[in-house]
ChimeraX commands (.cxc) that place a marker at each C-alpha (Angstrom):
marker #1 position 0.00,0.00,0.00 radius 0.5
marker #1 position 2.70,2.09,0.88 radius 0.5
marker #1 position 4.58,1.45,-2.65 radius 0.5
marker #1 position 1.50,2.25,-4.58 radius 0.5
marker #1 position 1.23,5.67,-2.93 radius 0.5
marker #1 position 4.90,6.56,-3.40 radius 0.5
marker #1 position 4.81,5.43,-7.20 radius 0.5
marker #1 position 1.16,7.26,-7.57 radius 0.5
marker #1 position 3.20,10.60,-6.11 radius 0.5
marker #1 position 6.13,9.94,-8.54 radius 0.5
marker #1 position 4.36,9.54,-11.43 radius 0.5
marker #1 position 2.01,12.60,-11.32 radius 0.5
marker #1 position 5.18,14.78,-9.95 radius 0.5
marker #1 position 7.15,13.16,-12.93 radius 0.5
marker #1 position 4.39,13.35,-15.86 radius 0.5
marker #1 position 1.36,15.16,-14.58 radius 0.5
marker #1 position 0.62,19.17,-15.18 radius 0.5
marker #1 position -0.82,22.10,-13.34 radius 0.5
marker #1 position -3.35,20.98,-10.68 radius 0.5
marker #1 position -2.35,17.06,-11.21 radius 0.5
marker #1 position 0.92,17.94,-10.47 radius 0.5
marker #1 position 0.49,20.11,-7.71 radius 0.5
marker #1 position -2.31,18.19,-6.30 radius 0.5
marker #1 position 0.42,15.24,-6.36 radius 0.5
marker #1 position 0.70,14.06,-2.29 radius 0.5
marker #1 position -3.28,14.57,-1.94 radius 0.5
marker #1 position -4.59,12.16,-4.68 radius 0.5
marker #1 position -1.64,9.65,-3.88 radius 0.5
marker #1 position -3.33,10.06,0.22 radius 0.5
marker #1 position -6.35,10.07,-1.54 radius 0.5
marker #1 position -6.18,6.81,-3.73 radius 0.5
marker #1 position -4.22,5.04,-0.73 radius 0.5
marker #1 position -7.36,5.80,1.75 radius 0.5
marker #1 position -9.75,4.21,-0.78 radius 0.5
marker #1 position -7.74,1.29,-1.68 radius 0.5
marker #1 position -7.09,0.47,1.80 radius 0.5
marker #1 position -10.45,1.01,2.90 radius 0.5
marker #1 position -11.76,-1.51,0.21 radius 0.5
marker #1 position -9.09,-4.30,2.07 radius 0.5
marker #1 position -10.38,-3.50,4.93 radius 0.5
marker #1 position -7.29,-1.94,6.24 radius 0.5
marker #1 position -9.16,0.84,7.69 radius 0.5
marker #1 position -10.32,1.00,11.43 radius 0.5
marker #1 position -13.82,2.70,11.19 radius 0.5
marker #1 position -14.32,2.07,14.94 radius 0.5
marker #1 position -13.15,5.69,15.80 radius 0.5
marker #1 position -15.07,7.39,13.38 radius 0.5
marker #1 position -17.93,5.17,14.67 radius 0.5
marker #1 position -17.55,6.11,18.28 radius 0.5
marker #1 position -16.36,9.89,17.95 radius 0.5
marker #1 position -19.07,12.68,18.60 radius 0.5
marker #1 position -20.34,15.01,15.92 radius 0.5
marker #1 position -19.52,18.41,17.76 radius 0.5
marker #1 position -17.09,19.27,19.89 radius 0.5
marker #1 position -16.10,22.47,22.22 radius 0.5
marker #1 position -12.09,22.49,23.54 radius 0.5
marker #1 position -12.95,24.62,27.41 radius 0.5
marker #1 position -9.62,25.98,28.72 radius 0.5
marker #1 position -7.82,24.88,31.87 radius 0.5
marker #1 position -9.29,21.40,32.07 radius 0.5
marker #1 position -5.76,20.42,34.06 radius 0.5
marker #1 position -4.68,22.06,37.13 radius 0.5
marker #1 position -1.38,23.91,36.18 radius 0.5
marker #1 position 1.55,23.24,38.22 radius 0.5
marker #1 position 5.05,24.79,38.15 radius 0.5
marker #1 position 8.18,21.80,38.70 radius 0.5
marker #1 position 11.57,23.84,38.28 radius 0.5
marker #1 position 12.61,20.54,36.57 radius 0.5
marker #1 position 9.72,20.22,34.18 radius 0.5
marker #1 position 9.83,24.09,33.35 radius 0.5
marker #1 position 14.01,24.40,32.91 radius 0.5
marker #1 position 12.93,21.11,30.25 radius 0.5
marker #1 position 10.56,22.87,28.37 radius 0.5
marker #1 position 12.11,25.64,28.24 radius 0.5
marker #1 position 15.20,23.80,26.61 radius 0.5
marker #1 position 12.47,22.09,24.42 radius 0.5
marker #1 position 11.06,25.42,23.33 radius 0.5
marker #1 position 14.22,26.79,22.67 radius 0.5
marker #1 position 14.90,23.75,20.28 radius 0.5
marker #1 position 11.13,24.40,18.74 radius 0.5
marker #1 position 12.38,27.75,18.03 radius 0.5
marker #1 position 15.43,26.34,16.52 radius 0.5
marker #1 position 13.71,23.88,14.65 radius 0.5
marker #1 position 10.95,26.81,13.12 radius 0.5
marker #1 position 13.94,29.12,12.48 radius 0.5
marker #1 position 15.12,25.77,10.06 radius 0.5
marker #1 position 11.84,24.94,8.83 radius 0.5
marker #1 position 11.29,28.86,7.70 radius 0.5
marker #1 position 14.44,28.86,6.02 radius 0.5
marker #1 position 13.75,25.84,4.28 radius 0.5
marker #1 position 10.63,26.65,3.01 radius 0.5
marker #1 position 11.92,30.40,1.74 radius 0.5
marker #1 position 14.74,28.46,-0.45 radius 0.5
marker #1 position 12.37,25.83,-1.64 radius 0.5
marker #1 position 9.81,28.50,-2.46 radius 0.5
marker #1 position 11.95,31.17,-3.26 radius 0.5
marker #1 position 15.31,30.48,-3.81 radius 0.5
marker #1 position 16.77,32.88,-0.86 radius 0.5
marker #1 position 17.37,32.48,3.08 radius 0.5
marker #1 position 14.22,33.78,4.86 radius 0.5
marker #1 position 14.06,37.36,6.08 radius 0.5
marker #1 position 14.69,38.87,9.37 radius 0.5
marker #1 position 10.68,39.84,9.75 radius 0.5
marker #1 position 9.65,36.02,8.03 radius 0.5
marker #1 position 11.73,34.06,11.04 radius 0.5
marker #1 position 10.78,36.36,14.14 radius 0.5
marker #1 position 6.87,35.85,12.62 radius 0.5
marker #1 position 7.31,32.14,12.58 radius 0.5
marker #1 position 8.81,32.21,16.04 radius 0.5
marker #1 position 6.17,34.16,17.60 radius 0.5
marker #1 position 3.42,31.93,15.41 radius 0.5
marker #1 position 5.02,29.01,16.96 radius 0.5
marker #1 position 5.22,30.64,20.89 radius 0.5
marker #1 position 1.55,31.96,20.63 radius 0.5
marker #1 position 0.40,28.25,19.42 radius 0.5
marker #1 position 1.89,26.57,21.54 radius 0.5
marker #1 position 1.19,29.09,24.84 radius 0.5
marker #1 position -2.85,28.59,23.12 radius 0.5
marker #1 position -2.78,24.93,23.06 radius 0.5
marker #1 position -1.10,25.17,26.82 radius 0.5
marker #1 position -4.48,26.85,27.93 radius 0.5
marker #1 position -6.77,24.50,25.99 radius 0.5
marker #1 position -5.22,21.15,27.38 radius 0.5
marker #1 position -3.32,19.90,24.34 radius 0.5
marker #1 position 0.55,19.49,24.03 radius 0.5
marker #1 position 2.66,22.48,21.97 radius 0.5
marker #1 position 2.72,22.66,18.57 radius 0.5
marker #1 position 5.69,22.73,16.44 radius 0.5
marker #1 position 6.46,23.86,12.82 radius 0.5
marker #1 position 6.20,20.75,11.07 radius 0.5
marker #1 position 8.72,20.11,8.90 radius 0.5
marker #1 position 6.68,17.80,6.60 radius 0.5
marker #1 position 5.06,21.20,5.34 radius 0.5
marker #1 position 8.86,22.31,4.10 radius 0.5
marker #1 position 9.22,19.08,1.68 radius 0.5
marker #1 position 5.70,19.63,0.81 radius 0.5
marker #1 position 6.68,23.15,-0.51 radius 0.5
marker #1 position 9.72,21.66,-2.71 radius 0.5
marker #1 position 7.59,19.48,-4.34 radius 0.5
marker #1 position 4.74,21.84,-4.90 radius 0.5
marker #1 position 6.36,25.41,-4.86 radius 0.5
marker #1 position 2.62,26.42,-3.50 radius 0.5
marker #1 position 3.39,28.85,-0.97 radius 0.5
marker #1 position 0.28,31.24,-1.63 radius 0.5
marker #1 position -0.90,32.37,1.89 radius 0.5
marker #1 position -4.23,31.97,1.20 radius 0.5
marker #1 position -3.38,28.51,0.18 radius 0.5
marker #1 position -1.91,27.26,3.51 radius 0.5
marker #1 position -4.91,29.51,5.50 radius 0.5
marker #1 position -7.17,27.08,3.89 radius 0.5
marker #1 position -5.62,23.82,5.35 radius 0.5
marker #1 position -5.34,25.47,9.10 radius 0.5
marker #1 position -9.30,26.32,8.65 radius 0.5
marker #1 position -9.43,22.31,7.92 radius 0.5
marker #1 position -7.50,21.49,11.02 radius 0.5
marker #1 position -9.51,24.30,12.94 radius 0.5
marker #1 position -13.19,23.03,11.69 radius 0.5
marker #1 position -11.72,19.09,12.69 radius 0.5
marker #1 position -10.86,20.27,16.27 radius 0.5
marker #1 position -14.63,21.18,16.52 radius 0.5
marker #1 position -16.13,18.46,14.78 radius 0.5
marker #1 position -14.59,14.89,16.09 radius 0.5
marker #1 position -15.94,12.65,13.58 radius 0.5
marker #1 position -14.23,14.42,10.68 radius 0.5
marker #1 position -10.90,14.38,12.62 radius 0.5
marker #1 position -11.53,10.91,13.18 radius 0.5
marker #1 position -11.93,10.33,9.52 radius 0.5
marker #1 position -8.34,11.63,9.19 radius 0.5
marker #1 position -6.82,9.92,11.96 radius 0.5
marker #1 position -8.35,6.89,10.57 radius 0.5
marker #1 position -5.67,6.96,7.54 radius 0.5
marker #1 position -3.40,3.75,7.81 radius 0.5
marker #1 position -0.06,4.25,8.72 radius 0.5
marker #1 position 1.06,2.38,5.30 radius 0.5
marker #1 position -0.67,5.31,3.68 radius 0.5
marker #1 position 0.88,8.10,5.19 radius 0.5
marker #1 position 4.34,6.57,5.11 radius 0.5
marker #1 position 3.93,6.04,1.01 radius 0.5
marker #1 position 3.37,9.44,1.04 radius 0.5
marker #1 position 5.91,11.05,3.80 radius 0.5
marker #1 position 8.97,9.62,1.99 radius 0.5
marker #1 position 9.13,11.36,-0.81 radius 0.5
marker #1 position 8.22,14.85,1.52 radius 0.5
marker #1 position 10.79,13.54,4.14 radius 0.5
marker #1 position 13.60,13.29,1.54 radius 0.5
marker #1 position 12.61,16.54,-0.39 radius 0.5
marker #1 position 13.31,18.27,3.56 radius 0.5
marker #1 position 16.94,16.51,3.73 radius 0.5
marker #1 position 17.53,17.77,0.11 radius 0.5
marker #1 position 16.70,21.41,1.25 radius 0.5
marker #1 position 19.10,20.60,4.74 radius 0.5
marker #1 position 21.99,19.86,2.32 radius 0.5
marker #1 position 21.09,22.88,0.19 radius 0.5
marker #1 position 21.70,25.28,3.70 radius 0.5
marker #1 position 24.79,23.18,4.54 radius 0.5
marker #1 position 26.46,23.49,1.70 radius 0.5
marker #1 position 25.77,27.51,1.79 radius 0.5
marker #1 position 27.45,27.48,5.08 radius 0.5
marker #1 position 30.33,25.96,3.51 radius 0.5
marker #1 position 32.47,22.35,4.66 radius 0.5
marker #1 position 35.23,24.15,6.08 radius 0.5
marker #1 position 37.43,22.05,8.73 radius 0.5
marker #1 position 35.32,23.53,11.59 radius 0.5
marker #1 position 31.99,23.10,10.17 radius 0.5
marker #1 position 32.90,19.99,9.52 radius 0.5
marker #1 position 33.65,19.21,12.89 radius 0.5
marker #1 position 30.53,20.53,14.24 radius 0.5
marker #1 position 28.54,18.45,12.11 radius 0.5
marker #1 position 30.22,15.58,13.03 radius 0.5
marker #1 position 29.87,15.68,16.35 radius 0.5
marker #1 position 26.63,16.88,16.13 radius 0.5
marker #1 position 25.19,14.05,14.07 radius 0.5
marker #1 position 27.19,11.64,16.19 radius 0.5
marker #1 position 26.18,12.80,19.80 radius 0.5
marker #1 position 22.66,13.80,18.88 radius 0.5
marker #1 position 21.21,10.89,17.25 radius 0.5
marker #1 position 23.99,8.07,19.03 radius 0.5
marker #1 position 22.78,9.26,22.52 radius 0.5
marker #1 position 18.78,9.38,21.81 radius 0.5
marker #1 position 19.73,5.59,19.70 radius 0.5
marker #1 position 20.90,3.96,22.95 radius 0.5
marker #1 position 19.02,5.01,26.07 radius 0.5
marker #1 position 21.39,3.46,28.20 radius 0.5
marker #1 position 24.07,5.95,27.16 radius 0.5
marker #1 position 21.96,8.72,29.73 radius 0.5
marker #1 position 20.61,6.10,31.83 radius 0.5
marker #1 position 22.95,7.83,34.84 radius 0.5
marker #1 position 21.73,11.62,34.06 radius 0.5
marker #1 position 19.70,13.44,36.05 radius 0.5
marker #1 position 16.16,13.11,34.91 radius 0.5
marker #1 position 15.92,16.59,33.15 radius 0.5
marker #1 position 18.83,16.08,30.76 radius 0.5
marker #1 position 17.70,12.25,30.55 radius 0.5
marker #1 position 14.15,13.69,29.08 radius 0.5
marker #1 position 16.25,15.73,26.74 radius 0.5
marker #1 position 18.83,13.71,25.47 radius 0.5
marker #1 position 15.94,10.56,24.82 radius 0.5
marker #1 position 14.75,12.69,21.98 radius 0.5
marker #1 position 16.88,12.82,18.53 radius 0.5
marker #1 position 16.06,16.18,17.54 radius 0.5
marker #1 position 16.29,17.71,21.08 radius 0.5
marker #1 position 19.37,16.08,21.70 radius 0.5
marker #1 position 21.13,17.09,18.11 radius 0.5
marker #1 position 19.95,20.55,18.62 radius 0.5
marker #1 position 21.18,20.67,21.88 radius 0.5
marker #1 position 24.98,18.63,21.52 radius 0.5
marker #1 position 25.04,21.87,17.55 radius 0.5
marker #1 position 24.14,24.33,20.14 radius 0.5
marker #1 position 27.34,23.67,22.51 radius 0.5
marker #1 position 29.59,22.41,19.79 radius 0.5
marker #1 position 28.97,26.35,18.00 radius 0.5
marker #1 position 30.03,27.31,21.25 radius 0.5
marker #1 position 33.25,25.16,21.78 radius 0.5
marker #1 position 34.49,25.68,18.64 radius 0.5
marker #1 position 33.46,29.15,17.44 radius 0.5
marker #1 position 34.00,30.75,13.62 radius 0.5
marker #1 position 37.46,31.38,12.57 radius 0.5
marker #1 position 37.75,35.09,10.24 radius 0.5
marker #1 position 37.35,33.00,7.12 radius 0.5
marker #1 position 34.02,30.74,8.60 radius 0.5
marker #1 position 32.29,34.35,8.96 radius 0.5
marker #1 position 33.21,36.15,5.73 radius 0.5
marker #1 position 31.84,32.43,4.05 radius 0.5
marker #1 position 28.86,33.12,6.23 radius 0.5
marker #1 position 28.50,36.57,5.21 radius 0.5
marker #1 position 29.18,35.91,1.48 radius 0.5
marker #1 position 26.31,33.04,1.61 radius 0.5
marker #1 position 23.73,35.62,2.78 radius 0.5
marker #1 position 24.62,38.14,0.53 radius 0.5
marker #1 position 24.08,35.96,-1.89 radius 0.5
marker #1 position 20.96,34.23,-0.84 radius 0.5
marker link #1:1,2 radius 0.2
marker link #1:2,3 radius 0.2
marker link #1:3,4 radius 0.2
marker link #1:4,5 radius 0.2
marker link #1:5,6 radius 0.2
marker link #1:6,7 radius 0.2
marker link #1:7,8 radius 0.2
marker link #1:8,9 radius 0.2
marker link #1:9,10 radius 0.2
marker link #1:10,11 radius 0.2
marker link #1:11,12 radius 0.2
marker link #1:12,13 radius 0.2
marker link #1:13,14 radius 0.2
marker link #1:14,15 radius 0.2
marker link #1:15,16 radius 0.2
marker link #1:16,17 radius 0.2
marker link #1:17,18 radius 0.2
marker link #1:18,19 radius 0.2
marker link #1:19,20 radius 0.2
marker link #1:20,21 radius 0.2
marker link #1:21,22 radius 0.2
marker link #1:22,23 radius 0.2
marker link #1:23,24 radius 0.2
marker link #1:24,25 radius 0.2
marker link #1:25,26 radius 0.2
marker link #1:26,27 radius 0.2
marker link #1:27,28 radius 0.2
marker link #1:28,29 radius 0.2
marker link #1:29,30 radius 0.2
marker link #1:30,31 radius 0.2
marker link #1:31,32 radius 0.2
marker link #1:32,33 radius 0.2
marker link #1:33,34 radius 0.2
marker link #1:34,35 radius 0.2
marker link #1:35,36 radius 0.2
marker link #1:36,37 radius 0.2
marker link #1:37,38 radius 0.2
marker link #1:38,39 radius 0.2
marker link #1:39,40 radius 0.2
marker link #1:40,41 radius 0.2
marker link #1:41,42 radius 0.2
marker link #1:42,43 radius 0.2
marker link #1:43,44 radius 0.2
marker link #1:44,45 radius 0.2
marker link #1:45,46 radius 0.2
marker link #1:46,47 radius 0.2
marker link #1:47,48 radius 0.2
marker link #1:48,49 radius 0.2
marker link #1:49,50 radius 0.2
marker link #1:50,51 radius 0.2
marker link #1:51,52 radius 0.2
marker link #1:52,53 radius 0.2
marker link #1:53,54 radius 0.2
marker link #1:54,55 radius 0.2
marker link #1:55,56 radius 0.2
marker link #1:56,57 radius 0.2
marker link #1:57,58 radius 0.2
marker link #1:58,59 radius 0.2
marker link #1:59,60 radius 0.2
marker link #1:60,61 radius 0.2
marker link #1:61,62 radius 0.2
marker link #1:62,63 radius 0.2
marker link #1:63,64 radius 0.2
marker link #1:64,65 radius 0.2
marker link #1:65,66 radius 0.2
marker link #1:66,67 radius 0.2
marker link #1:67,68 radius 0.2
marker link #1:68,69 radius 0.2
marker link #1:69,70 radius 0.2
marker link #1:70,71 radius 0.2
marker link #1:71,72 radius 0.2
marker link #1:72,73 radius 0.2
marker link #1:73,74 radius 0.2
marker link #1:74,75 radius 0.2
marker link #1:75,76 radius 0.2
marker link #1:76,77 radius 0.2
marker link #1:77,78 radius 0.2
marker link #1:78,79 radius 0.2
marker link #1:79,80 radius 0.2
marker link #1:80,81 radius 0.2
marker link #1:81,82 radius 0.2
marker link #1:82,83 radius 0.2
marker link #1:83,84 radius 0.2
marker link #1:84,85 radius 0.2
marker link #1:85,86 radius 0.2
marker link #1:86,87 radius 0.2
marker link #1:87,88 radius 0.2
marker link #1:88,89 radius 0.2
marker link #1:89,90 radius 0.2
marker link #1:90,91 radius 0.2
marker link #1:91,92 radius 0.2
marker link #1:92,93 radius 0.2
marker link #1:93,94 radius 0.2
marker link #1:94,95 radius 0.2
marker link #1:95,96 radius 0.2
marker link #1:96,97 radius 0.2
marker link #1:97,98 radius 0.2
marker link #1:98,99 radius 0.2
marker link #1:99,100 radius 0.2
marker link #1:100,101 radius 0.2
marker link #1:101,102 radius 0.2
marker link #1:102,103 radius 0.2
marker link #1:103,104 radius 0.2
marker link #1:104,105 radius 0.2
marker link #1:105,106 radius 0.2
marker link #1:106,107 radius 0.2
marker link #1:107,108 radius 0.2
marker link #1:108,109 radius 0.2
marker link #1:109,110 radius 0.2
marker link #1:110,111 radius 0.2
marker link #1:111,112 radius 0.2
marker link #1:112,113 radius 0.2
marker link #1:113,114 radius 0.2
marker link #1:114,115 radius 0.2
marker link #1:115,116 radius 0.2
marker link #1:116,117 radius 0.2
marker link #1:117,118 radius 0.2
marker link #1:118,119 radius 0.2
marker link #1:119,120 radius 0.2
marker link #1:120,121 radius 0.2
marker link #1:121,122 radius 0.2
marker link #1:122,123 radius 0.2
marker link #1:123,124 radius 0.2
marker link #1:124,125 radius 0.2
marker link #1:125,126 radius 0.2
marker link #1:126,127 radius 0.2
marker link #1:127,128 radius 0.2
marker link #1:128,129 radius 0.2
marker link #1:129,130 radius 0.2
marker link #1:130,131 radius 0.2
marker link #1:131,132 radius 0.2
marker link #1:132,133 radius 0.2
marker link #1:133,134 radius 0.2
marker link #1:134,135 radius 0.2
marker link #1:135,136 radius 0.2
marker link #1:136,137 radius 0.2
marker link #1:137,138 radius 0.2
marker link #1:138,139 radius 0.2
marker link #1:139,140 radius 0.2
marker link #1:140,141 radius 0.2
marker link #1:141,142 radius 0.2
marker link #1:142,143 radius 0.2
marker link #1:143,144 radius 0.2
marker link #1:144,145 radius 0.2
marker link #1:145,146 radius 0.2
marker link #1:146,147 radius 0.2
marker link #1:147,148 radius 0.2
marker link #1:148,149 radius 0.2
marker link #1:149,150 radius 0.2
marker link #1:150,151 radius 0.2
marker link #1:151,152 radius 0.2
marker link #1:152,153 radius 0.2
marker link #1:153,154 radius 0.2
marker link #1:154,155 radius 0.2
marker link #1:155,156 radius 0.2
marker link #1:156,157 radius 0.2
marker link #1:157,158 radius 0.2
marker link #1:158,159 radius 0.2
marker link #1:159,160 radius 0.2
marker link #1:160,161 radius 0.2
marker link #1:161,162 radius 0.2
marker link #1:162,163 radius 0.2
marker link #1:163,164 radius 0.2
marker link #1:164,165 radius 0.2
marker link #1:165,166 radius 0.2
marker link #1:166,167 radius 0.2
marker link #1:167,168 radius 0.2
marker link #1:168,169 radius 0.2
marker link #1:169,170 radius 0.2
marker link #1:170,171 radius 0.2
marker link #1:171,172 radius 0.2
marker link #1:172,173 radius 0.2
marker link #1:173,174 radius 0.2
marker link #1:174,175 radius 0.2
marker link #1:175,176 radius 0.2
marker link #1:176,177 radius 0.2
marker link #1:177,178 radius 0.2
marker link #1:178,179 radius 0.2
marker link #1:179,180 radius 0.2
marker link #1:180,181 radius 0.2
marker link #1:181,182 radius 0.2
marker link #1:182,183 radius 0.2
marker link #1:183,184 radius 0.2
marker link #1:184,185 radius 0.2
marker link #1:185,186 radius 0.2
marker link #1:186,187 radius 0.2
marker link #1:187,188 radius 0.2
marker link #1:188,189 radius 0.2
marker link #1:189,190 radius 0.2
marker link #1:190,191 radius 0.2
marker link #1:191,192 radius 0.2
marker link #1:192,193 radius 0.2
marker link #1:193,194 radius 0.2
marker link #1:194,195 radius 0.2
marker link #1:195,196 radius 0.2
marker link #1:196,197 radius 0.2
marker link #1:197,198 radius 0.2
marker link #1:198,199 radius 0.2
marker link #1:199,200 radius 0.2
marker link #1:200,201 radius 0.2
marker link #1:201,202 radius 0.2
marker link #1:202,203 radius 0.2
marker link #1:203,204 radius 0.2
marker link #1:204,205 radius 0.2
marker link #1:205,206 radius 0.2
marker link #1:206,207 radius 0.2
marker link #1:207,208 radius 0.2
marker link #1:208,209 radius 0.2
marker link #1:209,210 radius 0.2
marker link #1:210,211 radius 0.2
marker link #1:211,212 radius 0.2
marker link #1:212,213 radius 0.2
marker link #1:213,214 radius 0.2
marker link #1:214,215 radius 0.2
marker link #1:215,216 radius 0.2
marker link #1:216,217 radius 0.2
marker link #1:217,218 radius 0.2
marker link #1:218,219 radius 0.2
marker link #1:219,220 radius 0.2
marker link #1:220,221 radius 0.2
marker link #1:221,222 radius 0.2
marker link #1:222,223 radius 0.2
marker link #1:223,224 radius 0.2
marker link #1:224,225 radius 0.2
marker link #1:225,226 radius 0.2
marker link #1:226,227 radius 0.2
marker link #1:227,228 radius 0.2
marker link #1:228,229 radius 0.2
marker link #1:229,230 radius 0.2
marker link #1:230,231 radius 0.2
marker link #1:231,232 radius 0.2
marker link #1:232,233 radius 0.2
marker link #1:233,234 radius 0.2
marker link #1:234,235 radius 0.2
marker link #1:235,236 radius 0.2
marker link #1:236,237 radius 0.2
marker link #1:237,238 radius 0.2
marker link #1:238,239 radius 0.2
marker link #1:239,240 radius 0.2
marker link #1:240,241 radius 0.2
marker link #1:241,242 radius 0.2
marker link #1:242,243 radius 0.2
marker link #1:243,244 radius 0.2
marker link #1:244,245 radius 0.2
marker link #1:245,246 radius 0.2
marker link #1:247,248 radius 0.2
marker link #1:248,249 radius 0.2
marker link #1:249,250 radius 0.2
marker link #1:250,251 radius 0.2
marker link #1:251,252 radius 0.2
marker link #1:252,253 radius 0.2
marker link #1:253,254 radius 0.2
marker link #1:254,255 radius 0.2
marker link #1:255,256 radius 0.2
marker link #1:256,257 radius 0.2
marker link #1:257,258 radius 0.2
marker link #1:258,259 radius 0.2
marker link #1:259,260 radius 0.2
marker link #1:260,261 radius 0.2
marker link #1:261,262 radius 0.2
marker link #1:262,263 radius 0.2
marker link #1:263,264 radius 0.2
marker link #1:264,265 radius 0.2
marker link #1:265,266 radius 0.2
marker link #1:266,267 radius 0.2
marker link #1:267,268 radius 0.2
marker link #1:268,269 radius 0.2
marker link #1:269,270 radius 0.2
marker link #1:270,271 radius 0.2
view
């Protein structure tokens, strides 16, 4: 199921025009969620048992303040910030061909803090920028703000009506991986694209090494952080936390020589 996606994607992205090219990811979802439904690889016992209308009322949890848990968020958020800072940029290149603007990034950031501080109050976890929406973009180049307004109505109007969120969350998984690979790999094309602006000089080199090695070996192998104290042990369990954390004090450690900045520099200009 998850192959005839992916090859339903490829081929319209490879032969189709206009709206059947654009419209690529959706039919492939699309055609998967029939298919699948006809095998009877669809659970309709959610969509059976959710309610028709639903209101979110604030403060359903009693709020409580643990220095741990708030120092741990706070290092989360600042890697959600990190990680919307990325996810702007790579959109802006995909879309645009440039690095994204001072005003774009600090939007996104305060987009992401207001969401997340709004989802706090209605008793649902924070939000984050979703990278998937960045490979989306370099597939599409659809970044018409109207466009993307329309799908957060969609999200919006299934918070309030729970059997038409259901009907989403019903989608197999086989469905939604089909179609996530090609978006997944489209974001890692765009990572290599800002990489290779930056430049492989010794240092960045060295950064990314021990970035890549650190971040994901230490959230691969729990038992590496087994011995930490429970609020770095939350951290480091989670890849991207954990890589943005280990870039974060490698940048510090070894910091840009002349030459590193002036590359820096030259790549913005240029962007």
């Amino acid at each position: 199921m998850g192959f005839l996606v992916l090859f339903t994607i490829v081929l319209l992205q490879r032969f189709g025009k206009g709206l059947w090219k654009n419209s690529a990811i959706l039919i492939g979802l699309l055609l998967g969620y029939v298919v699948s439904a006809f095998l009877g690889m669809v659970d309709p016992t959610s969509i059976q048992t959710a309610g028709y209308v639903s209101l979110p009322l604030p403060l359903q949890f009693q709020m409580t303040f643990s220095p741990s848990a708030v120092l741990s968020f706070a290092a989360l958020f600042v890697v959600s910030g990190l990680e919307t800072i990325g996810n702007t940029s790579g959109i802006t290149i995909a879309g645009f061909d440039r690095e994204a603007t001072e005003r774009e990034t600090s939007g996104a950031i305060l987009a992401d803090a207001l969401g997340s501080t709004t989802a706090a109050l209605f008793n649902a976890l924070p939000n984050t920028a979703f990278g998937q929406n960045a490979g989306i973009v370099s597939m599409t180049k659809v970044v018409n703000k109207w466009c993307i307004a329309v799908g957060a109505f969609v999200l919006m109007i299934c918070g309030f009506l729970p059997k038409l969120g259901a009907v989403f969350s019903a989608i197999p998984n086989a469905v939604l991986g089909g179609a996530v690979i090609s978006v997944f790999a489209m974001i890692l094309i765009n990572g290599i694209k800002m990489l290779a602006r930056a430049g492989f000089s010794e240092r960045n080199v060295l950064v990314l090494g021990i970035t890549f090695a650190l971040g994901l070996g230490l959230s691969s192998h729990p038992d590496a952080v087994a011995q930490l104290p429970g609020a770095l042990r939350f951290l480091f369990s989670d890849s991207v936390a954990a890589t943005c954390i280990v870039a974060i004090v490698a940048n510090l450690l070894f910091p840009m020589d002349p030459a590193d900045r002036e590359r820096a520099r030259e790549a913005m200009t240029d962007a």
